[in-house]
C-alpha positions in Angstrom: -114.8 13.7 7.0 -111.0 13.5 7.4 -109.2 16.6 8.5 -107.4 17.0 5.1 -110.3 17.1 3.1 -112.2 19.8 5.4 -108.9 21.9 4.8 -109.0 20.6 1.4 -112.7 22.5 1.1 -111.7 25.4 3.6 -108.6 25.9 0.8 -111.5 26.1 -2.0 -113.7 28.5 -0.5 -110.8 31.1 0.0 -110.9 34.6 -1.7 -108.1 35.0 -4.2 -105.9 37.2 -1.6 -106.3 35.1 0.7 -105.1 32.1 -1.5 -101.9 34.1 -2.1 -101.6 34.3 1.8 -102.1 30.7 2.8 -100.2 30.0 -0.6 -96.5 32.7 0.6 -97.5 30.9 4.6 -97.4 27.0 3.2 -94.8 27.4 1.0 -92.4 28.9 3.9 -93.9 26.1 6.4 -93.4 23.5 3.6 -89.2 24.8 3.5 -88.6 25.0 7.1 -89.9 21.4 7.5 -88.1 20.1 4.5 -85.0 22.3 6.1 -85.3 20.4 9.5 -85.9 16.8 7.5 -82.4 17.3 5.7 -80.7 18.4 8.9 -81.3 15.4 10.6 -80.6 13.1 7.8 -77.3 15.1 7.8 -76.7 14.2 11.5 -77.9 10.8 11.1 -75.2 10.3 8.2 -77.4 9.5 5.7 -76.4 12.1 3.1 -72.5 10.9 3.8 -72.5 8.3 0.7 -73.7 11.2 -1.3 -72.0 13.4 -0.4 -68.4 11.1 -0.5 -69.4 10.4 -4.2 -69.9 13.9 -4.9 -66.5 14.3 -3.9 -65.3 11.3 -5.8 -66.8 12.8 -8.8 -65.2 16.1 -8.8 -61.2 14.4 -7.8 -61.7 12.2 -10.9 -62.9 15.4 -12.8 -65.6 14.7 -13.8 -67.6 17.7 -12.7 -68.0 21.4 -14.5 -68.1 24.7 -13.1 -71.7 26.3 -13.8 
């Protein structure tokens, strides 16, 4: 059995509260790697074509405050 699908059946067999824990833990985990994935795509340069039409965008107007 892989190691995803015993956590896979450990996740199943938890109590409700502690659903809501591992739940509140994994969603936190899940951000702080997503955080550290966009840094270094930022420091790589790989957002810069976004980010250079984002500015594009707005000079020719065509962007709206929220």
């Amino acid at each position: 059995m892989s190691k995803v699908k015993r956590i896979e059946r450990e996740v199943q067999e938890l109590s409700a509260k502690e659903l809501t824990e591992f739940r509140e833990w994994f969603l936190e985990f899940d951000w702080q790697v997503w955080d550290r994935q966009i840094e270094r795509d930022a420091e790589a340069g790989k957002l810069d074509s976004l980010a250079e039409e984002a500015l594009r965008e707005h000079t020719a107007g065509k962007t709206k405050p929220f």
